[in-house]
Every structure is written in structure tokens, then in C-alpha cells.
C-alpha positions, 0 to 999 in steps of 0.5 A: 271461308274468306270472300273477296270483293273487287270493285273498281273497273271500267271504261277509259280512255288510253293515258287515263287512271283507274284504281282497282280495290279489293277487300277480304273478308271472312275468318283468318288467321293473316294475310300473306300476300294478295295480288293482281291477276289478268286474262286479256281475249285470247290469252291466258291469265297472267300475274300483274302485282303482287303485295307481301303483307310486310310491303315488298311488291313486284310487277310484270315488266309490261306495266313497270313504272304505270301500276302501283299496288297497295294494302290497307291493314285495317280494312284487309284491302289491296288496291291497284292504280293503273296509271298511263292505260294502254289498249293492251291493258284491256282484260278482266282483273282478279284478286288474289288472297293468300291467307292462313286460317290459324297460326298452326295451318298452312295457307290457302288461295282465294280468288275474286270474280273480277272486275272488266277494265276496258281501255279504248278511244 
């Protein structure tokens, strides 16, 4: 079973920072990718980035250029700094882990239980 725990959001002002964390725990083989998602009011969930565990990231065109996401082998952990915020930033954000359990399996996904990041003057 693997658990992931996110933590992080909040309350900021347009043109401020947050930084999302996640961290995986549990029993697994590796992580293949862990990634941002988000489901603003009345829209439907959406990717925002995404991490391979060998480095390769990719993002949404809306937050291009402001968010950078990161891993940390050791503590099994992906962050997400949210630089330059906008209002439309505004929405629940989940984790998700890709993961395979052994060697010889195939991998399964995991979600977190998200985190409010609110964006407002």
C-alpha cells in the first residue's frame, strides 16, 4: 500500500509563492512519475506537471514559465513551487504517484487528499 501526504497550501496574495510537497510512503518497488493535479470550482481536474523519476518534467500551457516542479529521491517526495500566483490558480491540488510494487508487476496510480491553494486579494 502506498500513502501520500500532501502539504503546503494556503492562503496568498496574487504575485505571491507557494510550494506544494508530497511525499510517498509505503512499500514499492520505484516511482515512475509523480505529478500535480487541480480542480478549480466548476471545472473539471486537470494536469498541471508532471516529473519522470529520471528528470524529464512537463506542464500545462497556463502555468508555463511560474510553477516548477521537483523530486527528492531520498525522502520519496515531489514538490511543486508555485511562483507569480493568479486568481485562476485558485483550486484544490492532488498528488499523484505512479509506482510499481516489484520489479516484475505492472504499475499502479495513487492519489493524495489535496491541498486548498486560494489566490486572492
Amino acid at each position: 500500500q502506498v500513502q501520500l501526504v500532501e502539504s503546503g497550501g494556503g492562503l496568498v496574495q496574487p504575485g505571491g509563492s507557494l510550494r506544494l510537497s508530497c511525499a510517498a510512503s509505503g512499500s514499492f518497488y520505484s516511482i515512475n512519475e509523480m505529478s500535480w493535479y487541480r480542480q478549480a470550482p466548476g471545472k473539471q481536474r486537470e494536469l498541471v506537471a508532471s516529473i519522470l523519476w529520471g528528470g524529464s518534467t512537463s506542464y500545462v500551457d497556463s502555468v508555463k514559465g511560474r510553477f516548477a516542479i521537483s523530486r527528492d529521491f531520498a525522502r520519496n517526495t515531489v514538490y511543486l513551487r508555485m511562483n507569480s500566483l493568479k486568481p485562476e490558480d485558485t483550486a484544490v491540488y492532488y498528488c499523484y504517484a505512479n509506482v510499481k510494487s516489484t520489479s516484475w508487476t505492472a504499475s499502479t496510480g495513487y492519489w493524495g487528499q489535496g491541498t486548498q491553494v486560494t489566490v486572492s486579494s
